[in-house]
C-alpha positions as CSV (number, residue, x, y, z in Angstrom):
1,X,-0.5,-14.8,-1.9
2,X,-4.5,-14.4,-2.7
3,X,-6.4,-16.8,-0.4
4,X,-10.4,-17.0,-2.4
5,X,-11.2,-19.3,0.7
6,X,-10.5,-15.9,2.9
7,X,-12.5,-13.8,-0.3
8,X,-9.6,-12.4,-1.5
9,X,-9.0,-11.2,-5.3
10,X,-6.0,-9.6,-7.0
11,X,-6.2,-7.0,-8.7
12,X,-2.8,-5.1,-9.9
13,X,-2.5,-1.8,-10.1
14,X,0.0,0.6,-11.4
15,X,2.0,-2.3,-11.7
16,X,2.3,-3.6,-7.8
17,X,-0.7,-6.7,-7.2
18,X,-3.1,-5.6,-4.9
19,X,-5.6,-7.7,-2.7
20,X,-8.8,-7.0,-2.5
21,X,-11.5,-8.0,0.0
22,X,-15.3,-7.6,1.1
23,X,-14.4,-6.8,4.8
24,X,-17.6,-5.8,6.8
25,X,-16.3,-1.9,6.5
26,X,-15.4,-2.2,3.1
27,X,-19.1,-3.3,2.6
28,X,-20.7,-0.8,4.4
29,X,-18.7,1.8,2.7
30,X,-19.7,0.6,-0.7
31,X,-23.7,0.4,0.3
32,X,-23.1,4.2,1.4
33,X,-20.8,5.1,-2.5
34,X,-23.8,2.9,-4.0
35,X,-26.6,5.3,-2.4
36,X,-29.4,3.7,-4.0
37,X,-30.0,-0.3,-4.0
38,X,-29.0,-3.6,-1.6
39,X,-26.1,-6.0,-2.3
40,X,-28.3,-7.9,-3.8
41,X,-29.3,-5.5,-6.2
42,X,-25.5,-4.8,-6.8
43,X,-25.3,-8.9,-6.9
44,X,-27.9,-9.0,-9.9
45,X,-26.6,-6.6,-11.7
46,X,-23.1,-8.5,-12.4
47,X,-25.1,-11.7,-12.6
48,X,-27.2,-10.3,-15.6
49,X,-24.3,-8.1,-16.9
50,X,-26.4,-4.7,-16.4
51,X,-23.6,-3.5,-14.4
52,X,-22.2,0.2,-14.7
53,X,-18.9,2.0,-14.3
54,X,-19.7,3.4,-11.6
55,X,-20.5,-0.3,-9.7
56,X,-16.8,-1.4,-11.0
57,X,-15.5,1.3,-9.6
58,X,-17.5,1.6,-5.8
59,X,-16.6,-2.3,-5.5
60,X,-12.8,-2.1,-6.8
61,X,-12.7,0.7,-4.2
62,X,-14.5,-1.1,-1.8
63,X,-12.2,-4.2,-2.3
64,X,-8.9,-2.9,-2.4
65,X,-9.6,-0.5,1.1
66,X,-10.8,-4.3,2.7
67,X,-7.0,-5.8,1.7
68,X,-5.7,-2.5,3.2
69,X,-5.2,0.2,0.2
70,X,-5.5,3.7,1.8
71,X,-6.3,5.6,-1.5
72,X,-9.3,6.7,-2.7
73,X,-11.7,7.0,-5.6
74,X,-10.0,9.8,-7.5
75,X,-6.7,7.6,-7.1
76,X,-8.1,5.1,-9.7
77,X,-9.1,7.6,-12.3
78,X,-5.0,7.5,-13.1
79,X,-3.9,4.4,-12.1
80,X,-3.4,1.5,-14.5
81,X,-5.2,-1.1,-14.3
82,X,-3.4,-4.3,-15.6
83,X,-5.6,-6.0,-18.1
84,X,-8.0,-2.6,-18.3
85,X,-11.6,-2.2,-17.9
86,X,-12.5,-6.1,-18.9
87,X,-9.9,-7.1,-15.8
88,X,-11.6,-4.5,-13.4
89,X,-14.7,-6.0,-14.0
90,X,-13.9,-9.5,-13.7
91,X,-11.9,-8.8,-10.5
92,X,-15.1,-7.1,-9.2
93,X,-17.3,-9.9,-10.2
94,X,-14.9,-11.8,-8.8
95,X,-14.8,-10.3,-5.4
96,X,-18.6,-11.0,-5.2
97,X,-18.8,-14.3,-5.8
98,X,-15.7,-14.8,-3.2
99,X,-16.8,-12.6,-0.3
100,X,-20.3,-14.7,-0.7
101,X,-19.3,-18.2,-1.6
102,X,-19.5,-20.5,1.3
103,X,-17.0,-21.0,3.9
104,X,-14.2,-24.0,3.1
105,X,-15.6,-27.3,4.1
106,X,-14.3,-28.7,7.1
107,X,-12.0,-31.8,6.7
């Protein structure tokens, strides 16, 4: 089950739900895919929808290796993505706003 209080996201893929999750490895390893820019950068682009492909694709990456997927890039270029590129993208703009979002409050 996907916890958003933990920042996690699903996302399925090639049929099978996958988690996804900002984990501090999984963030580093998108800053180095990204190349150019901050988080922040990568933050404002999905706020004002200037967003690219290629920032769906380093943060789907990104997420899914945080909830434990061992593939890679290339791996996604075949894989189906359930709901397509407009899922994708809300799963990644998702996965921002969860791995960001402050903790629970305390009861």
């Amino acid at each position: 089950m996907v916890n958003p209080w933990r920042g996690e996201v699903k996302l399925v893929l090639d049929g099978r739900p996958q988690i996804m999750k900002l984990t501090l490895g999984a963030l580093a390893e998108l800053e180095t895919t990204l190349q150019s820019g901050s988080l922040v950068d990568l933050v404002k682009r999905f706020e004002t929808g200037d967003f690219t492909g290629r920032d769906v694709l380093a943060l789907t990456v990104a997420g899914l290796r945080g909830g434990g997927w061992t593939g890679q890039g290339e791996n996604l270029l075949t894989s189906e993505i359930e709901g397509g590129l407009i899922a994708a993208s809300q799963a990644a703009a998702q996965l921002l706003v969860v791995a960001f979002a402050p903790a629970e409050p305390a009861s």
